[in-house]
Steps between C-alpha positions, in 0.01 A plus 500: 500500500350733741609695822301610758528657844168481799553600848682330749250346766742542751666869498380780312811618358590133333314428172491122349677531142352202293677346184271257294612322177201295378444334159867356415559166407725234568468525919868610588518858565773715672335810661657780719408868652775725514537845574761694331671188351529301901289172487251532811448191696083466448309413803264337332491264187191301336807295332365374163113407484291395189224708327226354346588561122842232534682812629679619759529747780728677741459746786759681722470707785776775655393748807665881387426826679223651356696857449736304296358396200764593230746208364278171543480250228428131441711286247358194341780246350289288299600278195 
């Protein structure tokens, strides 16, 4: 699991906060940003795409203010 943040290409003050769960197996996979507890409605979503090793992948995308970087996470429900 990893979580990353790049700069908005739009606006300067937005940064791109990236969630990406790669390696699980089986496929299904429940994933969610959330700041402070609140589920965030992504604005982007790779939904679930194969790796080459019989694997799996995920990516999720939220837009935050980049002075407000405190509170994010990303949850993985996975079996």
């Amino acid at each position: 699991l990893h979580m990353f943040a790049s700069a908005a290409p739009h606006d300067k003050s937005k940064l791109i906060l990236t969630c990406l769960a790669t390696g699980f197996y089986p496929k299904h996979v429940e994933m969610n940003n959330t700041l402070n507890n609140i589920t965030l409605q992504p604005f982007s979503s790779t939904g679930v795409r194969p790796n080459d090793n019989q694997t799996f992948q995920m990516r999720t995308s939220v837009e935050i203010n980049k002075d407000e970087k405190q509170g994010y996470e990303c949850h993985v429900l996975h079996s």
